[in-house]
C-alpha positions as CSV (number, residue, x, y, z in Angstrom):
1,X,28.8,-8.8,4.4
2,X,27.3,-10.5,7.4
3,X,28.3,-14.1,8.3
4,X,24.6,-15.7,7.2
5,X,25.4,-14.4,3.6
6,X,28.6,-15.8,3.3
7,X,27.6,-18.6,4.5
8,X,24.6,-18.8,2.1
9,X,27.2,-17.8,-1.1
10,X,29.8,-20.6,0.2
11,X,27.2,-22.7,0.1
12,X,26.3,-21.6,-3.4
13,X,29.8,-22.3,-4.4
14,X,30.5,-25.7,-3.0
15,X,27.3,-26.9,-4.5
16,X,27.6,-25.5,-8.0
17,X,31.3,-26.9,-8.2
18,X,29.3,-30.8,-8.0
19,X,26.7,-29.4,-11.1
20,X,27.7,-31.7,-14.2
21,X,27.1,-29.5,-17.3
22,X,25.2,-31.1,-19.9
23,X,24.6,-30.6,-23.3
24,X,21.2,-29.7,-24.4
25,X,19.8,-29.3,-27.6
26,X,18.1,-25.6,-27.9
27,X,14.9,-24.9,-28.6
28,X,14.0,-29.4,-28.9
29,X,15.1,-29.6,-24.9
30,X,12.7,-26.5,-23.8
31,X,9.3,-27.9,-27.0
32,X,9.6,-31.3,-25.5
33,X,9.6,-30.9,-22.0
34,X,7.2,-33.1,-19.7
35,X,8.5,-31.1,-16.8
36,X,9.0,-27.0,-15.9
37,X,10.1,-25.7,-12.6
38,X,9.9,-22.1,-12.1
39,X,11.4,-20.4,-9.5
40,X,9.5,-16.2,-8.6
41,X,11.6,-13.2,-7.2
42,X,10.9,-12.1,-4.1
43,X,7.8,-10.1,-3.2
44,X,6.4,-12.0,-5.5
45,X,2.4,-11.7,-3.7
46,X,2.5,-8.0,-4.3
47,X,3.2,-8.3,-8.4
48,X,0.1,-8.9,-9.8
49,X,1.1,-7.9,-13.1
50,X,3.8,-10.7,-13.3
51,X,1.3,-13.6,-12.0
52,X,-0.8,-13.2,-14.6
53,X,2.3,-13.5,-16.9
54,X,3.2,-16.6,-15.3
55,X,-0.6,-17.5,-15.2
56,X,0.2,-17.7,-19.1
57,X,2.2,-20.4,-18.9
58,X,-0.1,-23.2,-19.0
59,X,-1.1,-22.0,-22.4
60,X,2.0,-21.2,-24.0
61,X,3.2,-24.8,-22.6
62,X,-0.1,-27.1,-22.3
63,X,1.6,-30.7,-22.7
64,X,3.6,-29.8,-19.5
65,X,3.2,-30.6,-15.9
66,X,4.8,-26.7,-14.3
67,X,5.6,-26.7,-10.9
68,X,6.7,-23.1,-9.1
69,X,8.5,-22.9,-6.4
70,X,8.6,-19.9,-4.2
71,X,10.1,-18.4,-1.1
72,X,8.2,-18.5,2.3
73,X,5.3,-16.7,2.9
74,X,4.0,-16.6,-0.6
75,X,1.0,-18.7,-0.4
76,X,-1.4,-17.3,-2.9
77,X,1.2,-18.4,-5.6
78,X,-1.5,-21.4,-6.8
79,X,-4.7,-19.4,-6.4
80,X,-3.6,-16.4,-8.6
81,X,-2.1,-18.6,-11.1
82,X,-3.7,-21.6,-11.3
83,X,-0.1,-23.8,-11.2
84,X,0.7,-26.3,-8.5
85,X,3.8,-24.2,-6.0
86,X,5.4,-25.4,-3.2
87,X,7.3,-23.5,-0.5
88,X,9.3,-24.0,2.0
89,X,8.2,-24.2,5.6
90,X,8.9,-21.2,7.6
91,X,10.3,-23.4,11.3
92,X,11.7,-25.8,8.7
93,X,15.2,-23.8,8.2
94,X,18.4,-24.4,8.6
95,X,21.4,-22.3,10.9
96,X,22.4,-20.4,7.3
97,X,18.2,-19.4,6.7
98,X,17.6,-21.8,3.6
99,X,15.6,-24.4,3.7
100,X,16.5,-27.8,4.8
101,X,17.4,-30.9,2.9
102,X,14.0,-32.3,2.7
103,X,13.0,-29.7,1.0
104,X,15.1,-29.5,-2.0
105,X,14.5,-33.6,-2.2
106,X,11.0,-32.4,-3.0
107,X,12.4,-30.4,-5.6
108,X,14.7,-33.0,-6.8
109,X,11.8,-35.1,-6.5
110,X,10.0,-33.9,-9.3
111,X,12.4,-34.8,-12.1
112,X,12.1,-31.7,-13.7
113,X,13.9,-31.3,-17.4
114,X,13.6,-27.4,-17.2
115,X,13.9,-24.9,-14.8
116,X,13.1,-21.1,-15.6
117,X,13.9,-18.3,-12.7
118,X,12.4,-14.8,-13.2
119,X,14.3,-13.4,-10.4
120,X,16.1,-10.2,-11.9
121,X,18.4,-10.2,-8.4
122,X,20.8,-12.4,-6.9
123,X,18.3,-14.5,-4.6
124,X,20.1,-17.2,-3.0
125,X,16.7,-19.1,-2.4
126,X,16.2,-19.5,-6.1
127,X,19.6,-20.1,-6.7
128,X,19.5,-23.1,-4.3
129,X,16.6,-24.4,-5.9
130,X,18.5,-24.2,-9.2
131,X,21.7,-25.9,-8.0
132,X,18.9,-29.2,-6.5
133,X,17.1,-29.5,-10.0
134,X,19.0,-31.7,-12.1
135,X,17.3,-30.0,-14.6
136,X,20.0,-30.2,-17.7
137,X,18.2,-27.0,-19.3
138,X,18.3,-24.0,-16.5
139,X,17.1,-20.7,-17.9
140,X,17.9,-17.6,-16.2
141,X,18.2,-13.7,-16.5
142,X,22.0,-12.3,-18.0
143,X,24.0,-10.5,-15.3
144,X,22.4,-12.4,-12.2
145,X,24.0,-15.8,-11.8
146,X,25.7,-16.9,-14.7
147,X,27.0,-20.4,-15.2
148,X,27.1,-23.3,-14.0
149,X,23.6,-22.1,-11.7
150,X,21.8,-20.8,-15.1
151,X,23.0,-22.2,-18.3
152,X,20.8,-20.7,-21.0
153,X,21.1,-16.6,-20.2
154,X,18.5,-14.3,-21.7
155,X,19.6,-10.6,-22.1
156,X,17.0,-8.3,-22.3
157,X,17.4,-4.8,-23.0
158,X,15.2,-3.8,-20.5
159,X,17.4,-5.2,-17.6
160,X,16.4,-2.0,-15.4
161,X,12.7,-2.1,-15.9
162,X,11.6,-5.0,-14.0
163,X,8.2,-5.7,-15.5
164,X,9.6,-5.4,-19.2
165,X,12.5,-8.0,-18.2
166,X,9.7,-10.3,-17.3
167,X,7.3,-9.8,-20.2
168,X,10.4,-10.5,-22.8
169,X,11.4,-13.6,-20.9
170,X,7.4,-14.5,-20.9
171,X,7.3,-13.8,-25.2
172,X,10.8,-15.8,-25.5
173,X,8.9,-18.7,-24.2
174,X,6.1,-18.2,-26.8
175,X,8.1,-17.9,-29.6
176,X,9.8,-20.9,-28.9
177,X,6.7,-22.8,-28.8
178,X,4.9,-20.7,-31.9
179,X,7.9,-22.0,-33.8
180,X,7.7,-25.6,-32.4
181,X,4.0,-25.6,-33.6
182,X,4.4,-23.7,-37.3
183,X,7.6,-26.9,-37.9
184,X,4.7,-29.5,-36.6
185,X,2.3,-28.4,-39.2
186,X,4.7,-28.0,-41.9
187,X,4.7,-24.0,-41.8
188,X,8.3,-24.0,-41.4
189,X,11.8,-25.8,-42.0
């Protein structure tokens, strides 16, 4: 392991030790959220197939302000999608290669309540922008991060087929809200 990397994964480590773990109430925290961060894998530009998953998510969550935030260099993120994404400035890095502080104050910045990350890798990026949240709900893939990073983990059985893994993630998020709106309307107790 080269010396950037473990210094990016100490890093990791010394931040997620100062992540309080909250309670959250599961699916009420995720129906009634005001706020959704998601954080892309890598290579994201070149997956057309999973923006137009995450172009969905307007629709599956349309009282919520989404906000995705992606590594550097993917600038098409908000044209291909039609949701707001940030990124990082490219000169604007630190010794370690993640972004700087002002940055993830952005991040911080935008209060939100959940945070989803598709990545299906360790991607220290996303994990950073996990660990500068505060989200108290923080959604993420099994076998990846684990806790305290991700505290709500989805298993899919389809952990080696990358476009699958996204597209169950994607209909967990719609059943959530399906079942939100059936016990609105009375449908269901």
């Amino acid at each position: 392991m080269k010396m950037k990397e473990r210094m990016q994964n100490w890093t990791i480590r010394h931040r997620s030790r100062r992540i309080q773990q909250e309670t959250f109430e599961f699916p009420a925290s995720i129906q009634g959220s005001k706020r959704m961060l998601i954080t892309l894998p890598r290579g994201i530009q070149t997956n057309s197939l999973l923006l137009r998953m995450i172009a969905e998510l307007p629709v599956i969550f349309p009282s919520s302000d989404l906000l995705i935030v992606v590594p550097v260099g993917c600038s098409e993120i908000t044209r291909k999608t039609g949701i707001h994404a940030i990124s990082p400035e490219l000169n604007l890095t630190n010794l370690i290669g993640l972004p700087k502080k002002d940055f993830f104050t952005k991040v911080a910045d935008f209060k939100a309540s959940v945070l989803i990350d598709f990545e299906t890798r360790k991607n220290v990026f996303n994990a950073m922008v996990a660990l500068h949240t505060g989200a108290d709900l923080r959604i993420g893939l099994a076998n990846v991060w684990g806790m305290p990073i991700h505290n709500f983990l989805v298993k899919s059985v389809f952990q080696t087929d990358e476009l699958k893994t996204y597209r169950h993630m994607v209909d967990l998020l719609t059943s959530i809200q399906l079942q939100s709106a059936a016990s609105k309307m009375g449908g269901l107790d």
